[in-house]
GUSELUM-491857 format. One record per atom (N, C-alpha, C): residue in three letters; atom name; x, y, z. Coordinates in nm, 2 decimals, decimal comma, always signed. Layout:
code  site  xx  yy  zz
Ala  CA  X  Y  Z
...
//
This chain:
code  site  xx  yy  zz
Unk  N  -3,25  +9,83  -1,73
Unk  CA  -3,33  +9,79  -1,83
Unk  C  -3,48  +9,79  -1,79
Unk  N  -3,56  +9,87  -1,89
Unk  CA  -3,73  +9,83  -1,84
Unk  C  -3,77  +9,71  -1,87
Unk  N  -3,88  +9,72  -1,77
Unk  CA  -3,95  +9,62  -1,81
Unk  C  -4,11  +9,60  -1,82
Unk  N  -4,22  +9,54  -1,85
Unk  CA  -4,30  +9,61  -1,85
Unk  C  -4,41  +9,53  -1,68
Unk  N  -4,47  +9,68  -1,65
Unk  CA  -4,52  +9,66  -1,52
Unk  C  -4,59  +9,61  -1,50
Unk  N  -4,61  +9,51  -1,42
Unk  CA  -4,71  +9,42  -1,35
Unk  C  -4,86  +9,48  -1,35
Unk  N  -4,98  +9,36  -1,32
Unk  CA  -5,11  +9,45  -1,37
Unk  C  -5,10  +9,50  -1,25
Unk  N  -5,07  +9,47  -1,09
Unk  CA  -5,09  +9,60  -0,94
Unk  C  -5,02  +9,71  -1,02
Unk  N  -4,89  +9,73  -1,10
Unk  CA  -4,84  +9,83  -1,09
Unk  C  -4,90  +9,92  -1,19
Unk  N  -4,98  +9,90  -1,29
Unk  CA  -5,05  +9,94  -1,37
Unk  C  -5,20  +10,00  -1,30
Unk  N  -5,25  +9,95  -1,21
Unk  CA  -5,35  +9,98  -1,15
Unk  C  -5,32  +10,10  -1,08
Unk  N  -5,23  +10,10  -1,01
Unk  CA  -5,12  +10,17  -0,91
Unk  C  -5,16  +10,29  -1,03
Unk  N  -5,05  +10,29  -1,11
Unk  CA  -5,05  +10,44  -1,18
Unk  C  -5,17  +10,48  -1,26
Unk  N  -5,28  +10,40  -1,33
Unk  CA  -5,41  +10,45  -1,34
Unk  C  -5,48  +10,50  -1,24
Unk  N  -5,46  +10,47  -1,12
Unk  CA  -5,55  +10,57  -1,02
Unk  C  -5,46  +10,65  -0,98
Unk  N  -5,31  +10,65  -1,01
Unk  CA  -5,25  +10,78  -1,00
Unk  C  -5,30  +10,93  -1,10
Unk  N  -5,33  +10,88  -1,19
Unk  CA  -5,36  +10,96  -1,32
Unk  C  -5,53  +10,99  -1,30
Unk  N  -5,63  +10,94  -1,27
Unk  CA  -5,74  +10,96  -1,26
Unk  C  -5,75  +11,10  -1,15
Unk  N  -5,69  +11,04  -1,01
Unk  CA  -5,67  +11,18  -0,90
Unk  C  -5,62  +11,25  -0,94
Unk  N  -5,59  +11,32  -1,08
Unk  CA  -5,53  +11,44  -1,13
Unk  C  -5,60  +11,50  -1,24
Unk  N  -5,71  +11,40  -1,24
Unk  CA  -5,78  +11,43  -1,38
Unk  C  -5,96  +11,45  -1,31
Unk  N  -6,00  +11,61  -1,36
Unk  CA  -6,05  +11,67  -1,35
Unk  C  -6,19  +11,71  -1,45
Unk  N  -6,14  +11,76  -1,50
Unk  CA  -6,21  +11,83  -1,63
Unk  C  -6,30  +11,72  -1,68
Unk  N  -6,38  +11,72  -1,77
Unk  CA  -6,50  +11,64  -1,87
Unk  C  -6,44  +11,67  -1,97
Unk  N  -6,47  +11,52  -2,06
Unk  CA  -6,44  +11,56  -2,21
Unk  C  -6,54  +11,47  -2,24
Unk  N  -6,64  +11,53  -2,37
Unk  CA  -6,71  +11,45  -2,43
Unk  C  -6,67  +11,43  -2,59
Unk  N  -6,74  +11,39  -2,67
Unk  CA  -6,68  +11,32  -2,81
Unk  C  -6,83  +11,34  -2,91
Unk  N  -6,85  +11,44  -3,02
Unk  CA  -6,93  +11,34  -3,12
Unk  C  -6,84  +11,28  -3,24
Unk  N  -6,93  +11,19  -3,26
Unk  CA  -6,84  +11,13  -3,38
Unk  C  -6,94  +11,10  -3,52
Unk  N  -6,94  +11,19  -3,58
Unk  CA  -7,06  +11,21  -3,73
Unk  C  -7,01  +11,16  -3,86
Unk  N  -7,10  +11,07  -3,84
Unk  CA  -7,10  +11,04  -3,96
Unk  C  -6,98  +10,90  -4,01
Unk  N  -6,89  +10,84  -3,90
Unk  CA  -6,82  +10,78  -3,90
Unk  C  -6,88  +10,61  -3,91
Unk  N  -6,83  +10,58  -4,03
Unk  CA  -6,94  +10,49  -4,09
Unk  C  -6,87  +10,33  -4,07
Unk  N  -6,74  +10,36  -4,09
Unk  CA  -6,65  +10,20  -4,09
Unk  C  -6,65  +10,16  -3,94
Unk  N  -6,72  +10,06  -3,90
Unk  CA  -6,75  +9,99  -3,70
Unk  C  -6,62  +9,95  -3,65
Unk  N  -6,48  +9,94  -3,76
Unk  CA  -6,35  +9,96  -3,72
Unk  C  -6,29  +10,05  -3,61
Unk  N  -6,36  +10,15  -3,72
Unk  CA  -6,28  +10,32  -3,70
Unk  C  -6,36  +10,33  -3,51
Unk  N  -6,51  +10,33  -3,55
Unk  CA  -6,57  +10,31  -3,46
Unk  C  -6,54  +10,30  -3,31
Unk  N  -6,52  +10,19  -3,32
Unk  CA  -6,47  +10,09  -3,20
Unk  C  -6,34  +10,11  -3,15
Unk  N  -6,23  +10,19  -3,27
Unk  CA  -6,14  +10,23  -3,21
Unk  C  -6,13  +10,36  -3,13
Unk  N  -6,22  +10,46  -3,21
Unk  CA  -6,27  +10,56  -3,12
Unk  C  -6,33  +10,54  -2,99
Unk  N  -6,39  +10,42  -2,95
Unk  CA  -6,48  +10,44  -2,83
Unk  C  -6,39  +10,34  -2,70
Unk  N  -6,26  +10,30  -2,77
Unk  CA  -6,22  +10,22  -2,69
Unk  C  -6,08  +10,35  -2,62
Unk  N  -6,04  +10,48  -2,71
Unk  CA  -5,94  +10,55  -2,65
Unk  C  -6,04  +10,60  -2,58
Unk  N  -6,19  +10,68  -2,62
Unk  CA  -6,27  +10,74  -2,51
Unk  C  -6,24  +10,70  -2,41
Unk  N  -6,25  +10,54  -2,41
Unk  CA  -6,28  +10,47  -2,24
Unk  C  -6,15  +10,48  -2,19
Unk  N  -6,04  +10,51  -2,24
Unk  CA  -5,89  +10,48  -2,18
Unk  C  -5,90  +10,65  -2,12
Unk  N  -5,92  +10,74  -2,22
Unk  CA  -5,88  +10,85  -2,12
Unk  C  -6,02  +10,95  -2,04
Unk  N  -6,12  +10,84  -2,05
Unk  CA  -6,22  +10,87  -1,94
Unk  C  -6,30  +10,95  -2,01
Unk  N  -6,35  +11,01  -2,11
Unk  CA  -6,42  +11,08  -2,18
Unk  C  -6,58  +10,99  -2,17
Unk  N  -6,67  +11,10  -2,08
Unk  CA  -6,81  +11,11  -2,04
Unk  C  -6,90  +11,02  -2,14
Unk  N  -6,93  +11,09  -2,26
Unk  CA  -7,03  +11,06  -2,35
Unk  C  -6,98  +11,11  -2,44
Unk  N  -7,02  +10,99  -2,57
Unk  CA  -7,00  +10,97  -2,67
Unk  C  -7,15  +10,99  -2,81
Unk  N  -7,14  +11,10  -2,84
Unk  CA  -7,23  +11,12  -2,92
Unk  C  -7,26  +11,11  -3,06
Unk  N  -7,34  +10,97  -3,06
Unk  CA  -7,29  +10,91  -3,26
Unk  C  -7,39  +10,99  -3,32
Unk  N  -7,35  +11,04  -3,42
Unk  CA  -7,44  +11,17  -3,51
Unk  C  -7,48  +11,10  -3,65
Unk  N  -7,55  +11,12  -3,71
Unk  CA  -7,55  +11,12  -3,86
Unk  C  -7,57  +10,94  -3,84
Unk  N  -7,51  +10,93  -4,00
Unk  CA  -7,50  +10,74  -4,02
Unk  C  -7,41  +10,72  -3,98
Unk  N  -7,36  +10,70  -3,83
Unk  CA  -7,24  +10,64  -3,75
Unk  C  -7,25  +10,53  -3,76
Unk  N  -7,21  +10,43  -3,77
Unk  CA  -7,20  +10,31  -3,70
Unk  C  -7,21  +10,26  -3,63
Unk  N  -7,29  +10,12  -3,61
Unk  CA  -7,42  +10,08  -3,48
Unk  C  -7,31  +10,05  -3,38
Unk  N  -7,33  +10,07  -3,27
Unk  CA  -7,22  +10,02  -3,18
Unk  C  -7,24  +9,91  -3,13
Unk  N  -7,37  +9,85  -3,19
Unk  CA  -7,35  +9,70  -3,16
Unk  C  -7,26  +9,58  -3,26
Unk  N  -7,26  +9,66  -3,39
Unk  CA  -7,21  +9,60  -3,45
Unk  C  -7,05  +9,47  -3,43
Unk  N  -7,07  +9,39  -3,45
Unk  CA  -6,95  +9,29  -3,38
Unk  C  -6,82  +9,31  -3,46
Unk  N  -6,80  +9,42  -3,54
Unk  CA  -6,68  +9,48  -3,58
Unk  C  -6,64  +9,58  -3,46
Unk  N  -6,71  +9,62  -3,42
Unk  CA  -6,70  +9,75  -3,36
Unk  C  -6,63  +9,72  -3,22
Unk  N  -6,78  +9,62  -3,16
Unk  CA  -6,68  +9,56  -3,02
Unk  C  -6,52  +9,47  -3,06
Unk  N  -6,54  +9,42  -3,20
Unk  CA  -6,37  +9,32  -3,18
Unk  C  -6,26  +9,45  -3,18
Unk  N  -6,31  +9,56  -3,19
Unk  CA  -6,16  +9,70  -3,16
Unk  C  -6,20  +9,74  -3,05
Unk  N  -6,34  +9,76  -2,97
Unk  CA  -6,38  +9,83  -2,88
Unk  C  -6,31  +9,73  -2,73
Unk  N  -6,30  +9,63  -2,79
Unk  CA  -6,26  +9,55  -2,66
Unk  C  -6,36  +9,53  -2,52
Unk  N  -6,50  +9,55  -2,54
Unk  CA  -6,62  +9,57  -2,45
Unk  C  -6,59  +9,69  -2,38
Unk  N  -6,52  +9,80  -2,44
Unk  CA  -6,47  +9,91  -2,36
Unk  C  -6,61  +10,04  -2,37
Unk  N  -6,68  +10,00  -2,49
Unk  CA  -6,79  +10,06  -2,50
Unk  C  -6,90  +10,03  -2,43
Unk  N  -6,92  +9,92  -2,36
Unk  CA  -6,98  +9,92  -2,27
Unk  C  -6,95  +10,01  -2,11
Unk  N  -6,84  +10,07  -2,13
Unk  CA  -6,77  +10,20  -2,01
Unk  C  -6,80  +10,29  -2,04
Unk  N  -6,92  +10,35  -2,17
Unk  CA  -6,93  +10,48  -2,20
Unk  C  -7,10  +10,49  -2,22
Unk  N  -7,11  +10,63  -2,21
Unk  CA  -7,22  +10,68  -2,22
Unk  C  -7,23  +10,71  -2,40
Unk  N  -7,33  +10,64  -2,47
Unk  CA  -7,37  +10,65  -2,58
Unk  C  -7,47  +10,73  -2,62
Unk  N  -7,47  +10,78  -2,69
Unk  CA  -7,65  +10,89  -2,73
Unk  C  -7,59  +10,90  -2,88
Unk  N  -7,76  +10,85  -2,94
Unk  CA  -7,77  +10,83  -3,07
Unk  C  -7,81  +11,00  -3,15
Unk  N  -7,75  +11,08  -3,22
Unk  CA  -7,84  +11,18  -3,27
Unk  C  -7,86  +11,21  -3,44
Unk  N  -7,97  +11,26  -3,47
Unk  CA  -8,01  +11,22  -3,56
Unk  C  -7,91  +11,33  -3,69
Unk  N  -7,85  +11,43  -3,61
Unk  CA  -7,75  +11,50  -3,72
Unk  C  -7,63  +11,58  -3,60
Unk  N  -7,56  +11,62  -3,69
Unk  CA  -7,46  +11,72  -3,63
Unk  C  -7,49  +11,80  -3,55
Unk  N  -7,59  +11,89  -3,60
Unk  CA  -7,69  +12,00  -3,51
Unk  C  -7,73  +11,96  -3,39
Unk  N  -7,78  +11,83  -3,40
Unk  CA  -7,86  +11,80  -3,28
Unk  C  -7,78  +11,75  -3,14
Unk  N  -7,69  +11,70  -3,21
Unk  CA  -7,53  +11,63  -3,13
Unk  C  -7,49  +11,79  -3,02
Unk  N  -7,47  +11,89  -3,13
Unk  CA  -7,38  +11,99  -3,04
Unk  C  -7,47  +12,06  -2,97
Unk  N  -7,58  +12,06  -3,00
Unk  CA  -7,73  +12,12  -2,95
Unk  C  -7,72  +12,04  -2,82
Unk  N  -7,70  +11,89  -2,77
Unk  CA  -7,70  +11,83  -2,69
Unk  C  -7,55  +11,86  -2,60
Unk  N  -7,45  +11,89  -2,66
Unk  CA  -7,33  +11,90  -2,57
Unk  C  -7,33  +12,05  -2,55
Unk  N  -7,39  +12,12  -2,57
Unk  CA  -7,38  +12,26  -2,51
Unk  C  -7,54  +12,26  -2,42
Unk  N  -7,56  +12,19  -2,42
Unk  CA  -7,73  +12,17  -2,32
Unk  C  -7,64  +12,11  -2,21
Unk  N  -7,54  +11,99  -2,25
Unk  CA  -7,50  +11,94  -2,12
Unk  C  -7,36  +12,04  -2,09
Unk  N  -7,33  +12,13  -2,11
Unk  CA  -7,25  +12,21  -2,06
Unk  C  -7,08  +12,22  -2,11
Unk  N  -7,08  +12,19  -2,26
Unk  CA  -6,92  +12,18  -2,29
Unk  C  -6,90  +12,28  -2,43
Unk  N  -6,82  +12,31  -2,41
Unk  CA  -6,78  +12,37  -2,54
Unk  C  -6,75  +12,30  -2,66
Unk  N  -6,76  +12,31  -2,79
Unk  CA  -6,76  +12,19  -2,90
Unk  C  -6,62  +12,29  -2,95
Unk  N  -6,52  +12,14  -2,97
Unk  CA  -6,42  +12,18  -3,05
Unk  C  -6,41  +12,06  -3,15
Unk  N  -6,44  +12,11  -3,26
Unk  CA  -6,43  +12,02  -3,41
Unk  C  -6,28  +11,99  -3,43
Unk  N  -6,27  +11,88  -3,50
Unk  CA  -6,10  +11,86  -3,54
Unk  C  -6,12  +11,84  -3,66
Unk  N  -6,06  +11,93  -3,77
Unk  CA  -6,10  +11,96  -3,92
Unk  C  -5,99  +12,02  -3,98
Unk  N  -5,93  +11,98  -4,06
Unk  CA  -5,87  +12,08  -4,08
Unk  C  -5,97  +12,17  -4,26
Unk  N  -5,99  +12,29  -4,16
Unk  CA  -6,08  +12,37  -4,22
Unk  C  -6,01  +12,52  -4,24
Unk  N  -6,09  +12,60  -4,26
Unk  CA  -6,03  +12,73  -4,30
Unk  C  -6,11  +12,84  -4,16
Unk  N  -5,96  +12,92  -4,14
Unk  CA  -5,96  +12,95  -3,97
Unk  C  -5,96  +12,88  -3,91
Unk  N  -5,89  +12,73  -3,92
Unk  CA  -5,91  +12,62  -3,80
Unk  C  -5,78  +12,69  -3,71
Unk  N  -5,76  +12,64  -3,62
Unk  CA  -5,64  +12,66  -3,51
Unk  C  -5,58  +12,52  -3,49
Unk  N  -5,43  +12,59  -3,54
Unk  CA  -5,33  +12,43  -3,49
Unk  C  -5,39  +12,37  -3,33
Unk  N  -5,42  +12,22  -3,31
Unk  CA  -5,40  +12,17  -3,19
Unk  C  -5,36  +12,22  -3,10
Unk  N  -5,23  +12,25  -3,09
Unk  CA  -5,16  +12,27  -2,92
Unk  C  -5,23  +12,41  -2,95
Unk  N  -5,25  +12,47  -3,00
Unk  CA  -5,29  +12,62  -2,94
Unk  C  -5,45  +12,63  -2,92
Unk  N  -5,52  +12,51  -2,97
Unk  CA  -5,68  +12,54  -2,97
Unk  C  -5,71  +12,56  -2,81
Unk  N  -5,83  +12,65  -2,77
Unk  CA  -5,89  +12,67  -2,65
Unk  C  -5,98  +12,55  -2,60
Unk  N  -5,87  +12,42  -2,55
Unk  CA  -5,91  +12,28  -2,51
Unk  C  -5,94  +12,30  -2,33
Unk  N  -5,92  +12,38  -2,27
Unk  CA  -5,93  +12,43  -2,11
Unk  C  -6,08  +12,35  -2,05
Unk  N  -6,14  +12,34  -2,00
Unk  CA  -6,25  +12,31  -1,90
Unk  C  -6,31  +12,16  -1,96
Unk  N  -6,45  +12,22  -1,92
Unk  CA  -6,56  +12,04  -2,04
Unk  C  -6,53  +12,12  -2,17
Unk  N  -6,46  +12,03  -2,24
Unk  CA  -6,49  +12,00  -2,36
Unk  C  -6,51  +11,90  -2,45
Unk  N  -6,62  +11,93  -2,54
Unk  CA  -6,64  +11,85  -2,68
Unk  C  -6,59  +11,79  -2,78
Unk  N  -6,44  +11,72  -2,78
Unk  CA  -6,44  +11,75  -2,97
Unk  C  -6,53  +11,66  -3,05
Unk  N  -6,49  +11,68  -3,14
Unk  CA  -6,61  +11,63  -3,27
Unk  C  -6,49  +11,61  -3,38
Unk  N  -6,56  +11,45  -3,45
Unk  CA  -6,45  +11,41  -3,54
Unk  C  -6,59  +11,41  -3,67
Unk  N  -6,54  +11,43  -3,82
Unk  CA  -6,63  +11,36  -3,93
Unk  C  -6,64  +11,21  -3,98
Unk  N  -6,69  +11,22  -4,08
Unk  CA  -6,66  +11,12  -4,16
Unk  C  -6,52  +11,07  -4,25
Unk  N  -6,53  +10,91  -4,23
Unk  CA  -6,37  +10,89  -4,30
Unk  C  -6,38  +10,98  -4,45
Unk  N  -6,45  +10,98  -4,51
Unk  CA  -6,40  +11,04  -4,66
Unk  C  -6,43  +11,22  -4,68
Unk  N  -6,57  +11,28  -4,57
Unk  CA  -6,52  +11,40  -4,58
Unk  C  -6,51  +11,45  -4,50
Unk  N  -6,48  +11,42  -4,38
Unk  CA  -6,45  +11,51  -4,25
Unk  C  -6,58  +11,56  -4,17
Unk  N  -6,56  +11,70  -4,08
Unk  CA  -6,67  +11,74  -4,03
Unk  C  -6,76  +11,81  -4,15
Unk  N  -6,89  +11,83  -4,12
Unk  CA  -7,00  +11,87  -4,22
Unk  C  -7,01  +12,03  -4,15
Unk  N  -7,03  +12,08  -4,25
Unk  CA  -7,12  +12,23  -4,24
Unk  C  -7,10  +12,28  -4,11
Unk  N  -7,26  +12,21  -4,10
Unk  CA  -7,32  +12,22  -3,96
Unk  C  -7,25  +12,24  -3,83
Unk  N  -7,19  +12,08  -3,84
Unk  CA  -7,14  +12,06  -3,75
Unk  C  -6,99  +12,22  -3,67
Unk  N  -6,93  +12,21  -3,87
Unk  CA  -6,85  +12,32  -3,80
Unk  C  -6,85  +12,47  -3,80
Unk  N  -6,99  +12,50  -3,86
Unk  CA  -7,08  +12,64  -3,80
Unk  C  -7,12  +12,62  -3,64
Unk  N  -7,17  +12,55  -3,58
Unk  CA  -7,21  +12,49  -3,43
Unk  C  -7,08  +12,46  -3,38
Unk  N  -6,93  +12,43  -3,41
Unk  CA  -6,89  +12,38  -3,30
Unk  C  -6,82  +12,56  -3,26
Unk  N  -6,77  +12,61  -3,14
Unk  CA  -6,68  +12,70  -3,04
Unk  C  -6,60  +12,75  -3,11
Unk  N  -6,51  +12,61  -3,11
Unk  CA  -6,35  +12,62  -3,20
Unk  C  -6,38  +12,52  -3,30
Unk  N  -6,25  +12,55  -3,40
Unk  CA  -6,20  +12,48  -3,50
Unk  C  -6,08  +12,42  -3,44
Unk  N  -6,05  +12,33  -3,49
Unk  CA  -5,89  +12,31  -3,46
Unk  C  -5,83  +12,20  -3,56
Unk  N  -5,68  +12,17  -3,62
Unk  CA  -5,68  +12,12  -3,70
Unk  C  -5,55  +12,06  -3,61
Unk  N  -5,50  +11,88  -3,70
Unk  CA  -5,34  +11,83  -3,63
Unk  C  -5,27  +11,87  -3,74
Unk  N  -5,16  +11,93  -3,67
Unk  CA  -5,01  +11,99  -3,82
Unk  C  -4,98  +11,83  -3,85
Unk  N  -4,98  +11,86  -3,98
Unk  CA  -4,89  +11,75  -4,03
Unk  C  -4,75  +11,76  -4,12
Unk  N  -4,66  +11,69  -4,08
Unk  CA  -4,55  +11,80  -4,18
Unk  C  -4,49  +11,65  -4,28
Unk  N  -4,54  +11,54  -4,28
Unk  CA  -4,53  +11,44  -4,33
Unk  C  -4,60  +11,44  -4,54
Unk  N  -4,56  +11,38  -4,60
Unk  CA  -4,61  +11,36  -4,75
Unk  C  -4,80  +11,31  -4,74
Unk  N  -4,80  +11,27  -4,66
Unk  CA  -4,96  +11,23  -4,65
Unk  C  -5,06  +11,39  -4,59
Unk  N  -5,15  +11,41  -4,62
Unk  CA  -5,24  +11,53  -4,64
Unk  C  -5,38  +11,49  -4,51
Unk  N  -5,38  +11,38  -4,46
Unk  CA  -5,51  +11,31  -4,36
Unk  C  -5,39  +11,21  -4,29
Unk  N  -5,52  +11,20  -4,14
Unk  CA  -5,53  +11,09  -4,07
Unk  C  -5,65  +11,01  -4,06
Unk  N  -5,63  +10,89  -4,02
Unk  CA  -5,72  +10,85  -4,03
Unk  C  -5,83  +10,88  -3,88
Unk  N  -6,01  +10,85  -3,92
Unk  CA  -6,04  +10,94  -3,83
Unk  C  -6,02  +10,89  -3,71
Unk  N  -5,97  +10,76  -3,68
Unk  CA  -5,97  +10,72  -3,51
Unk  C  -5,85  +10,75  -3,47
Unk  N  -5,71  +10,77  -3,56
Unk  CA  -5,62  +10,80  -3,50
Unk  C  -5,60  +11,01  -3,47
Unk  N  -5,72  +11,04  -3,58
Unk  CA  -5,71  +11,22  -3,51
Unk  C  -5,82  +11,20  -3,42
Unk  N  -5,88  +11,10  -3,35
Unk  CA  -5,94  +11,14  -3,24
Unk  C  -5,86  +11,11  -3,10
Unk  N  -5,79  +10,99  -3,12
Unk  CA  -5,74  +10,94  -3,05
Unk  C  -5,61  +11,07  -2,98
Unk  N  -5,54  +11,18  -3,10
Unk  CA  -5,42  +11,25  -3,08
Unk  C  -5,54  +11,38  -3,04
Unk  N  -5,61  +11,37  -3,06
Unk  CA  -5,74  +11,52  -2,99
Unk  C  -5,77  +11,50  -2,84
Unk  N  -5,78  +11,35  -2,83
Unk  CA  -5,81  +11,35  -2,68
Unk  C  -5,71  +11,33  -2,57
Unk  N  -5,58  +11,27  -2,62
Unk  CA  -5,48  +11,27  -2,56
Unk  C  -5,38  +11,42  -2,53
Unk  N  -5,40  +11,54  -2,63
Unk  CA  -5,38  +11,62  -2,64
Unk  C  -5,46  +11,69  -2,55
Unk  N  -5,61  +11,71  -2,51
Unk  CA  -5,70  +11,77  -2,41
Unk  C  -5,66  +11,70  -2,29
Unk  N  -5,63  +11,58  -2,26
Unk  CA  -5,60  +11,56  -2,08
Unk  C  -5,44  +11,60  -2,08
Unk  N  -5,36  +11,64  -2,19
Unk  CA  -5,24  +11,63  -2,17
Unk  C  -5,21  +11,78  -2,11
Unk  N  -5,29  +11,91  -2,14
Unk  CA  -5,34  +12,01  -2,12
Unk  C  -5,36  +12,01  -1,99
Unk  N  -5,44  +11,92  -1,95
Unk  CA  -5,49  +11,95  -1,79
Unk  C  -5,40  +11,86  -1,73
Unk  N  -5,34  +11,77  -1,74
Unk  CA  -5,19  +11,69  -1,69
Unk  C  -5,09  +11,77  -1,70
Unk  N  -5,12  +11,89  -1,76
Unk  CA  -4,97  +11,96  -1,72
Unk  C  -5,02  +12,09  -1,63
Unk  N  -5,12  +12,11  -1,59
Unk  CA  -5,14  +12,23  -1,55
Unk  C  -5,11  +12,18  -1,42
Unk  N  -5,09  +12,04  -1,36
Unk  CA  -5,11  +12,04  -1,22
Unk  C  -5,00  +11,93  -1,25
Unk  N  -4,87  +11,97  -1,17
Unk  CA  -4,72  +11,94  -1,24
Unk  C  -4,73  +11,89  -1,09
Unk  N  -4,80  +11,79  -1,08
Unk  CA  -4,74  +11,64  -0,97
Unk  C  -4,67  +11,56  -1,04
Unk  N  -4,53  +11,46  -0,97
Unk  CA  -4,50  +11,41  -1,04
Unk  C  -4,54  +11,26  -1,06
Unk  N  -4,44  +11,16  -1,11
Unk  CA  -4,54  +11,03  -1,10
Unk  C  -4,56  +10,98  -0,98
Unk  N  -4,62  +10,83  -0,99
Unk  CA  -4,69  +10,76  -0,84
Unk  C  -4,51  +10,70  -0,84
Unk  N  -4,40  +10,66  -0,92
Unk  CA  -4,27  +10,66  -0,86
Unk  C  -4,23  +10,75  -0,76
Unk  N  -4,22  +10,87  -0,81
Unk  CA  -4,19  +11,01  -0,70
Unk  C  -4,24  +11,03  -0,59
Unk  N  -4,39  +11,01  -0,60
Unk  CA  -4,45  +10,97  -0,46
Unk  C  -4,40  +10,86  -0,39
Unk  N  -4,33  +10,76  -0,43
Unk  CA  -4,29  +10,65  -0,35
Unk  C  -4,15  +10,68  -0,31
Unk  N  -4,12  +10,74  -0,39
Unk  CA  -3,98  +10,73  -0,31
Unk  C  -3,97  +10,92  -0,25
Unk  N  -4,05  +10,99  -0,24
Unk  CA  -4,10  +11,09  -0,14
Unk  C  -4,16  +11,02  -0,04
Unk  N  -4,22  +10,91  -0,06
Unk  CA  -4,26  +10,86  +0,12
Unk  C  -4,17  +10,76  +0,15
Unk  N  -4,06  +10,73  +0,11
Unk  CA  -3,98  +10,65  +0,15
Unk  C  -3,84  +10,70  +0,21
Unk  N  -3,83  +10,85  +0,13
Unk  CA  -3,71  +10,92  +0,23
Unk  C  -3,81  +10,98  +0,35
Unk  N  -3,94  +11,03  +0,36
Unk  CA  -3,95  +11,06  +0,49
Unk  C  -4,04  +10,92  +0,57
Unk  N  -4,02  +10,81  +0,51
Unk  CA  -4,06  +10,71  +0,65
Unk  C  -3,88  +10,67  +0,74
Unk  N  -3,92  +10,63  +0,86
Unk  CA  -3,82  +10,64  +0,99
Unk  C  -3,79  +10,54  +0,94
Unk  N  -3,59  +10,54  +0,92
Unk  CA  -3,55  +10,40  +0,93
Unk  C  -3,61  +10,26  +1,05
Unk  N  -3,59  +10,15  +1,00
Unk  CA  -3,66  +10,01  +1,03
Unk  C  -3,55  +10,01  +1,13
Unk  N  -3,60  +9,97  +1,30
Unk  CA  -3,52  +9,92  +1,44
Unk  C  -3,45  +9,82  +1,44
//
């Protein structure tokens, strides 16, 4: 029966997962206006390590005390930059060296698991009621869209950012097929010398 792991054992496997994690991932988020959605976005950044967070357009203040009651002071673990549109957001993540992949589902977007998520990358989420703007998805690399095969047509925008970023380290978590900090323990447990 499981159970759930102790905070060492939790520590234990977060710095198992960090030593395998490589790559940059940055985030804009344009135009996202509810400090809910917000805060929910900046608190998965901080869980899967994503660099900088770029609020575009009329985002939502990240001081706002909606924002921290979802952010969990997790936003205080991130690099924030304020920009004044979409343009200027991706203009800034290709100055700092990543490729922009929009999550839209747009026309020529590319299903998720197949988008070109490989090295630093960008994604970029829109607004709750119309998604990414123009701009944004003339300027970003790639398009990329999440299949949905359910009666509902959207997600909401903190949970397609949350399945965009977990999908980009999941990418580079499989490219380097170590197994868990379990395996390593009981690999150094068959080769430590039986006890005298």
């Amino acid at each position: 029966m499981s159970t759930q792991l102790r905070p060492t054992d939790v520590k234990r496997l977060n710095r198992h997962w960090r030593r395998r994690t490589q790559g940059r991932i940055a985030l804009i988020a344009e135009s996202v206006t509810q400090p809910f959605n917000l805060g929910s976005i900046l608190r998965t950044c901080a869980t899967f390590g994503v660099e900088t967070v770029w609020l575009a357009g009329n985002s939502a203040d990240p001081a706002h005390p909606q924002v921290g009651k979802t952010a969990l002071g997790t936003e205080q673990k991130l690099h924030l930059e304020k920009a004044a549109d979409a343009a200027q957001a991706v203009a800034a993540a290709h100055e700092a060296g990543y490729r922009v992949a929009a999550v839209e589902l747009a026309r020529g977007a590319v299903p998720l698991h197949e988008a070109p998520l490989e090295g630093d990358i960008c994604l970029a989420v829109g607004a709750e009621d119309h998604g990414c703007s123009r701009a944004l998805l003339s300027g970003a690399d790639t398009v990329a869209y999440i299949p949905q095969v359910g009666r509902v047509g959207s997600l909401n925008v903190a949970v397609a950012a949350a399945v965009a970023v977990a999908e980009t380290r999941r990418r580079e978590w499989q490219q380097d097929p170590v197994g868990t900090p379990e395996d390593a323990d009981a690999a150094g447990d068959a080769g430590a010398s039986p006890a005298r």
